[in-house]
N, C-alpha and C positions, 0 to 999 in steps of 0.2 A: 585488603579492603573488600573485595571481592565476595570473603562467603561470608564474614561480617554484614557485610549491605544485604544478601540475599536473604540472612535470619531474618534482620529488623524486616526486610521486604515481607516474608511470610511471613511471619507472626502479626503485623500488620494489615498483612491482606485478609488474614481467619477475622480479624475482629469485625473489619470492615466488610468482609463478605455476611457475617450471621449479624448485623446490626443493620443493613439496609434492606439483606437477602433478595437481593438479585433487581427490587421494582424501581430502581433508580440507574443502571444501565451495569454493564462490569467496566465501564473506562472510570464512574466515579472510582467504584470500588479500588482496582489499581493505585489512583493516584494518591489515594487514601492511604496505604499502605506505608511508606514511607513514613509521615505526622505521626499516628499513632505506632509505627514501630519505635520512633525517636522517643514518645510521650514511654511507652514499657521501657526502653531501656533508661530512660532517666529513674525510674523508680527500679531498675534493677541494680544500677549502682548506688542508687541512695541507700537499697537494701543492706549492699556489701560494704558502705560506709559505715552504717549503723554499728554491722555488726564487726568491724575494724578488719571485715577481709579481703585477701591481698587483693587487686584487679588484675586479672589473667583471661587468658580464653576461657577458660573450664568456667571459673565463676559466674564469668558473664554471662557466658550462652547458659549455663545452670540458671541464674536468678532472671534472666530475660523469659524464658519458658517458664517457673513458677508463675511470673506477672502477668504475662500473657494469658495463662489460663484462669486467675483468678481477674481479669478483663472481660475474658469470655463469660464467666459465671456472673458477671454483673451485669452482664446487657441482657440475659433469661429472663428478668419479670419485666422485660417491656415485652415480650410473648403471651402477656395475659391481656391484653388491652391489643382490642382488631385495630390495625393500621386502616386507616383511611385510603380511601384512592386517590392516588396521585391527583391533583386539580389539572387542568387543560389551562395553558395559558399564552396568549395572544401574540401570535411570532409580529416582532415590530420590522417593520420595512425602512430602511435609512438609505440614505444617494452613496449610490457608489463610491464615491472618491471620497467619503468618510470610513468606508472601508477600508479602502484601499491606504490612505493616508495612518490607519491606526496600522495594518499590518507591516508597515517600514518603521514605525515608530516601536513596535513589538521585537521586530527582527535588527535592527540596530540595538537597541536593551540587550537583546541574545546574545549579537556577537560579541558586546563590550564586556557580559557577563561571564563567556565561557574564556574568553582572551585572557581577563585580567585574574579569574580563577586558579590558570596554567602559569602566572608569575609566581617568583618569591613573592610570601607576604611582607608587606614593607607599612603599612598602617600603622602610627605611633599607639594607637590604643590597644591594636593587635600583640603587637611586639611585646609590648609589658603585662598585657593582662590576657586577651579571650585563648588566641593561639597560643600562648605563651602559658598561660595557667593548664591548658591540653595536656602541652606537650610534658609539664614539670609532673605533671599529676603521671602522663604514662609512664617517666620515666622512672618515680617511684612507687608505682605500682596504687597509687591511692587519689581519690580528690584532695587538690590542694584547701586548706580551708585559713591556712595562716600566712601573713607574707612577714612576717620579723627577720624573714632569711633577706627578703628586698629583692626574690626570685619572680615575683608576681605583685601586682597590684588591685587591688578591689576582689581579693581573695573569698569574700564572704557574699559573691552574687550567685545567685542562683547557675546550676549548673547543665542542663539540658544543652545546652550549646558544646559545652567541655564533654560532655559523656559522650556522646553523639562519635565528638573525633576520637575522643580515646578507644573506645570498641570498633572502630573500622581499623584502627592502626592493630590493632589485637596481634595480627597472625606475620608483621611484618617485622622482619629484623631490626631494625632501627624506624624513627621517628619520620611521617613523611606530610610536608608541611601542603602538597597536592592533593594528598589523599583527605586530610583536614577541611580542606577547602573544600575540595569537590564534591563530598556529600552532602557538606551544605548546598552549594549548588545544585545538588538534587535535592535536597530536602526544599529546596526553593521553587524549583521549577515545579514542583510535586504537589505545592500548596496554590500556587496560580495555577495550574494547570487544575487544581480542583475549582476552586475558584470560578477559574472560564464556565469547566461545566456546568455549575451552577446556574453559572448568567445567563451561558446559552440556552435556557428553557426557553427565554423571550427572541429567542434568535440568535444566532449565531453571529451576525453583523452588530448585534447591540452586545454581546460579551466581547467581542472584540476591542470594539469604543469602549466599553467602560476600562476594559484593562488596560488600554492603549493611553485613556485617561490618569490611571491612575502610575503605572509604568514610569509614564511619562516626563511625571515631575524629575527636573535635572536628576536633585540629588538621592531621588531613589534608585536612576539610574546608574549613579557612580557606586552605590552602596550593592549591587546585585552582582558585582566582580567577590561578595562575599570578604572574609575576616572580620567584620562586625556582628555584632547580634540585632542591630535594630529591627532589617530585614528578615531576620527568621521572627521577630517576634511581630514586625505589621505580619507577616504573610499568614501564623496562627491566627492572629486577630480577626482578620481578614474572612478567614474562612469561618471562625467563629461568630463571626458577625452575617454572614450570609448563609450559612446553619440554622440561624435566629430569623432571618427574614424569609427562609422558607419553610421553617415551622409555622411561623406566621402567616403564609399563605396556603399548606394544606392540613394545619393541626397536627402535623404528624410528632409524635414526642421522639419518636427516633433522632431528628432533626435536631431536638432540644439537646437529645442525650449528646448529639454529634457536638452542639455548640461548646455543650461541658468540656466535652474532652481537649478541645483545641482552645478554649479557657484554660485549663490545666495548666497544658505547655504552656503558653505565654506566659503564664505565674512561675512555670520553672526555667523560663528562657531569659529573664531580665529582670533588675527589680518594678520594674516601670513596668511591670506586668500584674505585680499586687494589685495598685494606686487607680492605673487608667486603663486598666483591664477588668481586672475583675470586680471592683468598687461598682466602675459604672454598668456592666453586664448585672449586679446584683441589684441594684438602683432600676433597671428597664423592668428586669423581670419583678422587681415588686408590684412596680406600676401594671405592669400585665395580667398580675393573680388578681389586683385589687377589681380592674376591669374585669378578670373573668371567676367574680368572686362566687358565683355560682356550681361553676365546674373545674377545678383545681383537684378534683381527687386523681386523676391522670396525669397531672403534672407535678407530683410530691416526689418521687422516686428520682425521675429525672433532675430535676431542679436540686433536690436535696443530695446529690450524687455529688454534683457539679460540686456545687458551693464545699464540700466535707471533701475532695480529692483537689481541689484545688487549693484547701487551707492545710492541706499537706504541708507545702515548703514553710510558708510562716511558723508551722510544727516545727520542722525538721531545723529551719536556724534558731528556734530557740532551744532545741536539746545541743546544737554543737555552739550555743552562742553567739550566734556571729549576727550582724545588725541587717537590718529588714530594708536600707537606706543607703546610697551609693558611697557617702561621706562619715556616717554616722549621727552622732545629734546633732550639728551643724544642719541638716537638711531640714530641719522643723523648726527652728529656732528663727524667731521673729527678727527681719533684719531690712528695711524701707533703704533700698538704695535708687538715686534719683536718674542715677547715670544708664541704671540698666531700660528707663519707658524710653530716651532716645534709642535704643539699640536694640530694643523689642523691634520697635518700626523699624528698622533698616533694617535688620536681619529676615523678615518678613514681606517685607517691598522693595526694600533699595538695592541690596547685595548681589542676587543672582541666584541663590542656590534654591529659589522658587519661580524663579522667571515670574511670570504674571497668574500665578497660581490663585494667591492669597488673596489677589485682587478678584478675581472671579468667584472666588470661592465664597467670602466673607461676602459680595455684589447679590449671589441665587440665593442665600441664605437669609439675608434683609429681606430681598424683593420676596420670598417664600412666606416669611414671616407676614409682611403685610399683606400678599396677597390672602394670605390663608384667613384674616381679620377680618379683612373688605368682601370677604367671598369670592377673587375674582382669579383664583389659583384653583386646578383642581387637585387634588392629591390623594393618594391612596392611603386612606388613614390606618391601614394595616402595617404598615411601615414606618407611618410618620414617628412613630414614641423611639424609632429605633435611632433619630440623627440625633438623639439627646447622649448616648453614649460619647459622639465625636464631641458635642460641646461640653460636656462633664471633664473630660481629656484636653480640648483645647482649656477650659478653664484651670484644671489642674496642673497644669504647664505654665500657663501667666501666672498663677499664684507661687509657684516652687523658683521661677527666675527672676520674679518682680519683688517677691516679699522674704527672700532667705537669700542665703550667704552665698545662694548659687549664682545669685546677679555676677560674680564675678568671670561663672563661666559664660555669659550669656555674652559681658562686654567684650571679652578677647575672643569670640566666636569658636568655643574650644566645641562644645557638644548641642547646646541649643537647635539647631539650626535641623540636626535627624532628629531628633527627639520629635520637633514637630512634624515629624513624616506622617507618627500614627493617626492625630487628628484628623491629618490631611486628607489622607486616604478612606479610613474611617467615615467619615464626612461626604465624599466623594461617593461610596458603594449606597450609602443611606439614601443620598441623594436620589442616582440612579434609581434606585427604585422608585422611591415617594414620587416623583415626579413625572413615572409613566402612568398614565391611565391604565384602567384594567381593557377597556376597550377601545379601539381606535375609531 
C-alpha cells in the first residue's frame, strides 16, 4: 500500500504544484495530491482496460506516469494568460464556543472514521458491490464490468473508487480489505482537508463551522468509517464546488481548471456523478459565460477541458456497453407512485438520519429567497448563482424517487436517504458563502 500511495501522492503533488505554483500556500498543494493522483490513475486503468491489459504493478505505475504527464501538458496554456492577485479577504470573527463546539463535533467525525475504517467491512452494498467489485477485479487482474457470474452487483458503475483500491493493493500478497479502506480514508481526509483550506481564507474559526456544519450531518458521519462511495464522491464535489466559488472571487481560471478536474472524478466516482454533478456544474457555468458574455476568451480552454475530460466515462461505458443508470432503463421510465411523497417527508424530517438538518436547511433557503425579493437580505451576488447547483440536485433527486421505479427504494429506506447528503452539503458550502458579507 505503501509505495502505491506514495506514486498516486507524487504524481498528484507535480500536477498540483505547476497548476497553482506555489501562490496559494504548499499545504493546498499537499492535500491536493492525493484527488488528482486518484482522478490519473482512474484514467490509467481505464487506459489498460481499453487496451485488455493485464492490471499489475508494471502496468499501472507505467500507464499512471503516461497520464500524469499528459496532465501536466494540459495545464501549460493556462501559462499564457497572467494570473491575477490573489484578492484580500475579510477574516470573520465568531464566539468562541462555536469554535470550540465545531472542533469536538470534527474530532468525534475523526475518531468514528479512523475506528470504523480499521474494522472488517460489513456494509451490505459494500459486500456485493464497491469492495467487492475491488477485490474480484484484483483478483483477476482486470475491471470487473459484468456480473452474470453474480460475483458483483452494479458492475457497470463507474470505477475511480474500484482503481483507487486495486493499485494500492498492487505490491501486497493477497487482498487486503484495510488497506482498501484506508486510502479512502485518506482520499477523504485529503479532500476536507482541502476544503478547510479553502474556507479558512475567511478565517480559520469560520472553515471550521462550516466543516463542522457540514461533518455534522448524522449520516455523513456514519458514512466517513468509508466502504461507500457517497463520501468520496460529496468530498469531490465539494471541493469542486469551492474551486468554483473561489474562481468566482479572484477570476483566477486556475481555480476553474481545479473545479474541472474534481468534476471529472465525481463523473468517474458514481453514477450520480453524471446527473447531479456535472449537469448542474454545466448549467452554473452557462449562466456565468452568459453574464460574462463580454470576456469568455479566458475561460474556453478551461471550461472546455472540464466538460470533454469529464464526458470521458459516458464515452468509455458506451464502447464497453454498460448503462449510464444504477438499474438500467428502469431509472427513466415514468412511474407516479403515491406511497413514496409520505416517505419523501419522513425520510427527510421524521427518521433521524438528518436530525433537524432539512428543517434549517430548506427554513435559510425560503427566508434567503424572500429576503433577497424584499431587499432585506444582503448577499454576495458572486456566489449566489452557485446554490442553484444544490437545488438542480435536490430537485433531481425528488424527481428519480418520486417519478420512477426507484420509489421503491426510497419506501424501504434502502439508498435515498445518502444520496441526499450531496444536496445537503452542496447547499450548506453555497450558503456559507452567499451569506457572508464581503465586509463586516
Amino acid at each position: 500500500m505503501i509505495l502505491m500511495t506514495l506514486l498516486l501522492l507524487a504524481e498528484g503533488w507535480i500536477v498540483a504544484h505547476r497548476l497553482l505554483r506555489k501562490t496559494h500556500g504548499h499545504m493546498l498543494e499537499a492535500l491536493l495530491s492525493l484527488p488528482l493522483g486518484a482522478l490519473i490513475n482512474v484514467f490509467a486503468i481505464a487506459v489498460l482496460s481499453l487496451l485488455s491489459i493485464e492490471l499489475n504493478a508494471l502496468s499501472i505505475i507505467g500507464s499512471n506516469l503516461l497520464i500524469a504527464t499528459l496532465l501536466l501538458i494540459s495545464v501549460q496554456p493556462l501559462y499564457k494568460t497572467k494570473s491575477p492577485i490573489p484578492s484580500s479577504e475579510v477574516t470573520l470573527k465568531v464566539p468562541l464556543i462555536f469554535t470550540v463546539v465545531s472542533c469536538f463535533i470534527l474530532a468525534s467525525s475523526l475518531v468514528y472514521a479512523v475506528s470504523h475504517t480499521l474494522l472488517p467491512t460489513f456494509h451490505y452494498d459494500s459486500t456485493t458491490n464497491w469492495n467487492m467489485r475491488s477485490k474480484v477485479s484484483y483478483e483477476r487482474a482486470e475491471v470487473i464490468f459484468d456480473d452474470s457470474d453474480t460475483l458483483v452487483s452494479k458492475s457497470q458503475y463507474p470505477f475511480l473508487y474500484h482503481s483507487l483500491q486495486i493499485t494500492v493493493n498492487e505490491f501486497s500478497p493477497r487482498w487486503s480489505d484495510k488497506s482498501a479502506n484506508g486510502i479512502h480514508l485518506l482520499l477523504t481526509l485529503s479532500l476536507l482537508g482541502a476544503l478547510y483550506v479553502l474556507l479558512s481564507h475567511r478565517g480559520k474559526s469560520y472553515g471550521l463551522i462550516v466543516m463542522a456544519l457540514i461533518m455534522g450531518i448524522p449520516l455523513l458521519t456514519l458514512h466517513s468509517g468509508q466502504s461507500y462511495a457517497d463520501i468520496t464522491l460529496i468530498g469531490f464535489a465539494l471541493v469542486c464546488l469551492s474551486a468554483l466559488l473561489e474562481y468566482r472571487k479572484e477570476d483566477d481560471t486556475r481555480f476553474l481548471f481545479l473545479s474541472g478536474l474534481m468534476l471529472c472524478s465525481a463523473v468517474w466516482t458514481k453514477s450520480d456523478g453524471l446527473f447531479f454533478c456535472y449537469i448542474p456544474w454545466v448549467i452554473v457555468m452557462s449562466v456565468i459565460l452568459v453574464r460574462k458574455s463580454g470576456s469568455i476568451a479566458a475561460l474556453r480552454y478551461p471550461i472546455g477541458y472540464s466538460v470533454l475530460l469529464s464526458l470521458s466515462w459516458p464515452l468509455f461505458a458506451i464502447v464497453k456497453k454498460l448503462s449510464l443508470t444504477p438499474h438500467g432503463s428502469s431509472d427513466s421510465a415514468f412511474t407516479l407512485n403515491l406511497e413514496a411523497i409520505p416517505a419523501f417527508s419522513k425520510a427527510l424530517f421524521v427518521t433521524g438520519s438528518f436530525g433537524i438538518y432539512w428543517y434549517a436547511l430548506l427554513s435559510i433557503l425560503t427566508g434567503v429567497f424572500i429576503g433577497i425579493k424584499r431587499g432585506t437580505i444582503a448577499v454576495d451576488n458572486r456566489y449566489l448563482i452557485t446554490v442553484l447547483w444544490g437545488l438542480i440536485a435536490l430537485a433531481g433527486y425528488m424527481g428519480v424517487y418520486l417519478l420512477t421505479s426507484n420509489a421503491e427504494y426510497l419506501i424501504i429506506g434502502q439508498s435515498f436517504d445518502r444520496q441526499m447528503l450531496l444536496p445537503a452539503s452542496l447547499l450548506t458550502l453555497s450558503l456559507s458563502y452567499t451569506l457572508i458579507p464581503r465586509r463586516l
